[in-house]
C-alpha positions in Angstrom: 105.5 96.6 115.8 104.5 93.0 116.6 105.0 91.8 120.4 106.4 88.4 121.0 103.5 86.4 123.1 105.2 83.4 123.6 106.8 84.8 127.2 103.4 84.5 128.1 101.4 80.9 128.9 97.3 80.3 127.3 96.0 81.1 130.5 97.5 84.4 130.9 97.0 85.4 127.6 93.2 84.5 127.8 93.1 86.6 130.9 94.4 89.6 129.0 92.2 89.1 126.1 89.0 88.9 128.2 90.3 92.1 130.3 90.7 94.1 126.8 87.5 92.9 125.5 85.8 94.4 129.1 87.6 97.1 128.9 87.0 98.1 125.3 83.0 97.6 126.2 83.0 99.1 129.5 85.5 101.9 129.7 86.2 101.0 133.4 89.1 99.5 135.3 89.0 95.4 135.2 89.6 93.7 139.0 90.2 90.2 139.9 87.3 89.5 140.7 85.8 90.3 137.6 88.1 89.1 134.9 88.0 85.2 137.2 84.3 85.6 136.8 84.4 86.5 132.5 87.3 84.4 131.9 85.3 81.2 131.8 88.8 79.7 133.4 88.1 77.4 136.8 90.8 79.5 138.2 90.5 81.3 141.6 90.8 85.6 142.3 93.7 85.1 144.1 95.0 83.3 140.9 94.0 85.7 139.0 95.8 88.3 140.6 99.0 86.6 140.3 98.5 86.4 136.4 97.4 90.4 136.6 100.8 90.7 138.9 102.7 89.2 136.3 100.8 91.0 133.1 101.5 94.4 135.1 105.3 93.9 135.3 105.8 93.0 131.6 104.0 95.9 130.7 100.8 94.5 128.9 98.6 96.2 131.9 98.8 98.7 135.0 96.5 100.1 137.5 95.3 104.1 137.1 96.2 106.3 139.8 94.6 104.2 142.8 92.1 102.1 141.3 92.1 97.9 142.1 91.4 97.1 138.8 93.8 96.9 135.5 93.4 98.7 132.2 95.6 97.6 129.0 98.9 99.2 128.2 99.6 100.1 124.5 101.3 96.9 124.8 99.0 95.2 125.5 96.5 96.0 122.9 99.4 95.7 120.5 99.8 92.3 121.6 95.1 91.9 121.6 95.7 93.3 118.0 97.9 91.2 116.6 97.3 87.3 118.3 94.1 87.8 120.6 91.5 89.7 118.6 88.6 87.7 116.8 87.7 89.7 114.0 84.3 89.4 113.2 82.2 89.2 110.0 81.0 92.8 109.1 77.2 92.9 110.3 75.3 92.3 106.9 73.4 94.9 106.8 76.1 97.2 107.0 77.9 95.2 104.0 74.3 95.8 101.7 74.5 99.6 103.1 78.4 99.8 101.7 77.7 98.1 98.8 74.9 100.3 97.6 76.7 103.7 98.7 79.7 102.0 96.0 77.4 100.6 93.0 76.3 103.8 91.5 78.2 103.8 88.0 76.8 108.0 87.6 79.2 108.7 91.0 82.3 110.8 90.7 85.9 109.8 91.7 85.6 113.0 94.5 81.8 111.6 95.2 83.6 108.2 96.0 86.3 109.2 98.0 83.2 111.6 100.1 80.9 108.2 100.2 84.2 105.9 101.7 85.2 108.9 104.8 81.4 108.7 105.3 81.1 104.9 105.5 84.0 104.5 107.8 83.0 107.4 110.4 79.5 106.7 110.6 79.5 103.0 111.0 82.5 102.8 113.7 81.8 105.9 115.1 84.9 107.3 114.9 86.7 109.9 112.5 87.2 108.7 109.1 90.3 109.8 107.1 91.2 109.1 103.6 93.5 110.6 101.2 93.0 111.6 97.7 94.1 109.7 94.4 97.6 110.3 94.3 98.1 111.8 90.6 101.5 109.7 89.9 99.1 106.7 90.1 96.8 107.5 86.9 97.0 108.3 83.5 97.1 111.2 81.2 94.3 111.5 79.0 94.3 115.3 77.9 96.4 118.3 78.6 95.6 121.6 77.4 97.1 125.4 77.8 95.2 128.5 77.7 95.9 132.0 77.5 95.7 134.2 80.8 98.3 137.5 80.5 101.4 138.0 79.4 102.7 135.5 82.1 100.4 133.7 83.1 98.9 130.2 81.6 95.8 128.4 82.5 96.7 124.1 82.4 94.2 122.3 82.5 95.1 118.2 83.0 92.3 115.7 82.0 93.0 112.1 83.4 92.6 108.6 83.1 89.8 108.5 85.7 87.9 111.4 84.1 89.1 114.2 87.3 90.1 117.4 86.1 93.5 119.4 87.8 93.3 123.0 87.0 96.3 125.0 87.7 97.7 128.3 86.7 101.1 128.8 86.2 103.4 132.0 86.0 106.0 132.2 82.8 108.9 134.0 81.9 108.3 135.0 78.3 104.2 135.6 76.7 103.2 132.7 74.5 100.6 133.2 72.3 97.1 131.0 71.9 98.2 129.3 68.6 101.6 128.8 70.0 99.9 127.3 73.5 97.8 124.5 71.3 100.5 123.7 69.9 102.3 122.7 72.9 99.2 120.9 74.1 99.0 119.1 71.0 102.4 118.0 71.0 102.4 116.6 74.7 98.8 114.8 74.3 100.2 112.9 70.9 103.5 111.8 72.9 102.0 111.8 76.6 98.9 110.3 76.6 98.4 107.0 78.4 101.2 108.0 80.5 101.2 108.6 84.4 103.2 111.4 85.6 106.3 110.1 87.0 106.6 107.8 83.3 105.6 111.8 81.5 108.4 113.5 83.4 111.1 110.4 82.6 110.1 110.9 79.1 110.2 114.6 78.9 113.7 114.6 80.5 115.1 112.0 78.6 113.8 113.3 75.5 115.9 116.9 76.2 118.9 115.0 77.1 119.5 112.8 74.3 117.6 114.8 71.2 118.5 118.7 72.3 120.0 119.2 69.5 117.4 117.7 67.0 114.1 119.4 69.2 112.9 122.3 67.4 112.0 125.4 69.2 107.9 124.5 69.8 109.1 121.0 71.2 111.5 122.4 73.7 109.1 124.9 74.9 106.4 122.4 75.2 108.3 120.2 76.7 109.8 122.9 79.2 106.5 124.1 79.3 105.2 120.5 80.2 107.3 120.0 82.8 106.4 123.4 84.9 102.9 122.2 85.0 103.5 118.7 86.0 105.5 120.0 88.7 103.0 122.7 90.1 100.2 119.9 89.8 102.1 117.9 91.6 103.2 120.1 94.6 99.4 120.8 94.9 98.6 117.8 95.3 100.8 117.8 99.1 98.4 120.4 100.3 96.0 120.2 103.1 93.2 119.3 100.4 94.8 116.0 99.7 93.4 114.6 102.3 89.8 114.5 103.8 88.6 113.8 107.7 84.7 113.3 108.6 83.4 112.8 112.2 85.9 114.5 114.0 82.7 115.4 116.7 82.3 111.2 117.5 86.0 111.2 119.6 83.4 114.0 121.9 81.7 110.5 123.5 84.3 108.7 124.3 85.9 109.7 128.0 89.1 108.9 126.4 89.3 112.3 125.1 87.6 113.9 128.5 91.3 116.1 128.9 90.3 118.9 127.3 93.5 120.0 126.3 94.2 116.5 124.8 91.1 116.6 122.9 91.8 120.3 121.6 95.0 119.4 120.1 93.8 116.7 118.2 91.3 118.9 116.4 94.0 121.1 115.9 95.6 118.3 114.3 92.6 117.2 112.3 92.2 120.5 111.0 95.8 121.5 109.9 96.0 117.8 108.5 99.6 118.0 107.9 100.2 115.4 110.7 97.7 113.1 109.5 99.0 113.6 105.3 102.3 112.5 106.9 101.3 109.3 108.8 99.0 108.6 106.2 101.4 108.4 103.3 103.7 106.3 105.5 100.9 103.2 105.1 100.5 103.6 101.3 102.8 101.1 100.0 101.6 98.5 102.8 99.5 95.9 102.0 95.9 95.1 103.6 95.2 96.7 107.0 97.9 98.4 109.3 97.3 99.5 113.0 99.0 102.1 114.9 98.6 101.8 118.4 99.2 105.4 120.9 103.3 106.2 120.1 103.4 104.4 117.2 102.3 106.5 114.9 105.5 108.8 115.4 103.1 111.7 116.5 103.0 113.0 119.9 99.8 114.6 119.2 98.0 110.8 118.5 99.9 109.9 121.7 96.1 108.3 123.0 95.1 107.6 120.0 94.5 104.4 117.4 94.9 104.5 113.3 93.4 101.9 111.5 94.2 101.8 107.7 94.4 100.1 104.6 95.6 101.5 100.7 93.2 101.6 97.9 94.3 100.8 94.6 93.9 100.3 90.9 95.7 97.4 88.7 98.4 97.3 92.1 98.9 100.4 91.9 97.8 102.2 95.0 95.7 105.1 94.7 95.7 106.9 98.4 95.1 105.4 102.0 91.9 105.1 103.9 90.9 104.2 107.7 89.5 105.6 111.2 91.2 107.3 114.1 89.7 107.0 117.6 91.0 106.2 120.9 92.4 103.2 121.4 90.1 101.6 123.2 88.2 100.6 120.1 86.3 97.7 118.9 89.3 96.5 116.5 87.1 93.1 115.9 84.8 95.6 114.2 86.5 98.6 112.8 89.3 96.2 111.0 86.8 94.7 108.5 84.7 98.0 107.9 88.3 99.4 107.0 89.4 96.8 104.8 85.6 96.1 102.8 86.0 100.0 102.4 89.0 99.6 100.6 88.7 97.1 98.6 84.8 98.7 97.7 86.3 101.7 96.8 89.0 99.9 95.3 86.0 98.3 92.6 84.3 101.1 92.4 87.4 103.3 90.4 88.8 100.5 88.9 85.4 100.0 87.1 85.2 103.7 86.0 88.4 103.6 84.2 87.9 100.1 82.5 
């Protein structure tokens, strides 16, 4: 949520900006002293600490346990984030490193979505996060049913952008081989091209106005249809939907020196259900979104930063990528290597399917 900075006058708000920006570098409390010597401002300490006086009772700073100095408040890097940062120009080397990781037309959807979590937690130094391709977002290209038992079938789901769902599914009655290619041809000549939200509205309209016209073999491929759509789709809420690399880089930052703060944030990491959740909240948003401490609605990410922005295909967004660290991180760098990611990774799929 955006914080109104006009309650607060150019000199104050330079005075905050420079004591982020110390604070971000150096970890340590910012005095008077200090921030009147870095602020380039012909202003006195005793000045300053009227401005720090004033910062400290609107909440954009306050003093830890006894120290003199001032650290920033979430409010106050809410308010660095969204008026005071300079974001920078992502170093060019790191842009030729990105751009070769993306430009290798042999590389798999899964090897893509590996190369961007990579990317993000090895050149911020943080923990990189990334969903996987949502399958309501791409197309049908194949669908095919095989014969397991007497109730079970193997479905096997070919899409647009050449990734393979394999799922098996229990059934009520036995279906034999001939009668399972059938079904699949039936569903691949009216399906294909469709994604699955547009299959499912077709299916379902299809049994609710022709019933009475559908022969046996179409209602049970169509029934038959839907089951698999729908177990595909549950899988895809599992904890594999969603992939986190460099959890060990929060270990250097004395943020995360609590050990108990520090455990339940693996925890987190490696159940994932917290992160699927905040995650899928930033999917529809467009370009870069940051969630500073309690924002994020989880407890657990309490002293914690998200960084993120959606990838997508043809507007249609695929999944969600970004970093989490502590929030005293270099936003003026970790913004752009998030959203070059995305839009890299964005290129990179939309050029497989094209």
């Amino acid at each position: 949520m955006a914080i109104d900075n006009t309650q607060l006058n150019e000199r104050a708000q330079q005075l905050l900006k420079v004591l982020i920006e110390g604070y971000i570098v150096d970890g340590a409390p910012v005095g008077s002293s200090t921030l009147a010597k870095r602020s380039g401002l012909k202003i006195s300490p005793a000045t300053v600490r009227n401005v720090m006086a004033l910062l400290e009772d609107q909440g954009y700073i306050h003093a830890p346990h006894t120290s003199a100095g001032r650290i920033p408040t979430a409010r106050g890097y809410r308010l660095f984030v969204d008026s005071l940062v300079n974001v920078q120009e992502l170093d060019q080397s790191d842009l030729h490193t990105m751009q070769g990781r993306f430009s290798d037309t042999q590389t798999t959807n899964s090897e893509l979505i590996q190369t961007a979590s990579s990317l993000l937690s090895n050149i911020t130094q943080l923990a990189g996060v990334i969903t996987l391709p949502s399958l309501e977002a791409v197309a049908i290209r194949h669908i095919e049913f095989l014969y397991l038992s007497t109730d079970q079938i193997l479905v096997v789901l070919v899409m647009s952008d050449n990734e393979v769902q394999n799922r098996i599914i229990h059934t009520d009655q036995e279906y034999s081989s001939e009668e399972l290619q059938q079904y699949g041809n039936y569903l691949n000549q009216h399906l294909n091209g469709m994604d699955l939200h547009r299959a499912r509205q077709h299916m379902l309209d299809a049994m609710n106005k022709d019933r009475e016209t559908l022969n046996k073999m179409m209602l049970s491929a169509i029934e038959l249809g839907e089951k698999a759509f729908d177990d595909i789709s549950k899988g895809e809420n599992s904890e594999d939907s969603c992939l986190i690399v460099g959890k060990t880089n929060l270990l250097d930052y004395d943020d995360f020196s609590d050990m108990d703060t520090l455990r339940q944030i693996f925890n987190a990491f490696n159940e994932k259900r917290d992160v699927l959740k905040l995650l899928d909240n930033c999917i529809q948003a467009k370009g870069v979104q940051i969630f500073i401490g309690r924002e994020s609605g989880k407890a657990v990410f309490d002293d914690c930063s998200l960084v993120t922005a959606p990838y997508s295909i043809d507007d249609k967004h695929l999944g969600v990528l970004g970093v989490i660290g502590p929030k005293r991180m270099q936003y003026e760098k970790v913004i752009p290597v998030v959203d070059i990611t995305s839009r890299l990774l964005s290129a990179a799929l939309r050029s497989k399917i094209a």
